[in-house]
C-alpha positions, 0 to 999 in steps of 0.5 A, a space after each residue: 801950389 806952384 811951391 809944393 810942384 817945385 819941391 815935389 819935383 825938385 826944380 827951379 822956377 824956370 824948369 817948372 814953367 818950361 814943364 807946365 809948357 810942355 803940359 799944355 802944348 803936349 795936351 792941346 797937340 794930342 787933342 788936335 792930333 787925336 782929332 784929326 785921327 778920329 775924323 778919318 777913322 770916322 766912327 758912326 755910332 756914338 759910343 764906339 767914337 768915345 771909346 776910341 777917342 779915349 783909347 787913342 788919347 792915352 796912347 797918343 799923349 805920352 808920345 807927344 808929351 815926349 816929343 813936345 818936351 825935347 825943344 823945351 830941354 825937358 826930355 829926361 823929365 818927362 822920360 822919368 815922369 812917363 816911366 814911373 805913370 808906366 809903372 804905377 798904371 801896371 804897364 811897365 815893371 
């Protein structure tokens, strides 16, 4: 598995162990920050809380990606990564 990610991306060992950290920090950062939001936000009925939530997390989880990835030295990675999503989400042209 980790071979076919090595190749997909076209890095070494060590670049995809730093990216699969910047996953999981990114991921567990956005969580705890769109938790923190949705808690002052405070919505009361359940549904508007889930949409919200949702909303909020796909539009934080690129930022903090992004942000979590420049101590690891993975920024232009992410950078591209984040751009080609963009694009194939229809976001970006």
């Amino acid at each position: 598995m980790f071979k076919r990610l090595r190749e997909k991306w076209k890095v070494g060992p060590l670049q995809l162990g730093l990216i699969l950290c910047t996953f999981a920090i990114g991921g567990s950062a956005t969580g705890w920050a769109a938790k923190k939001i949705m808690n002052y936000l405070a919505p009361e009925q359940d549904w508007i809380w889930a949409t919200l939530y949702i909303l909020l997390v796909t539009a934080v989880w690129p930022l903090m990606v992004l942000a979590i990835s420049i101590p690891f030295g993975q920024f232009r990675f992410f950078r591209s990564y984040i751009k080609k999503l963009g694009e194939k989400m229809g976001f970006l042209r």
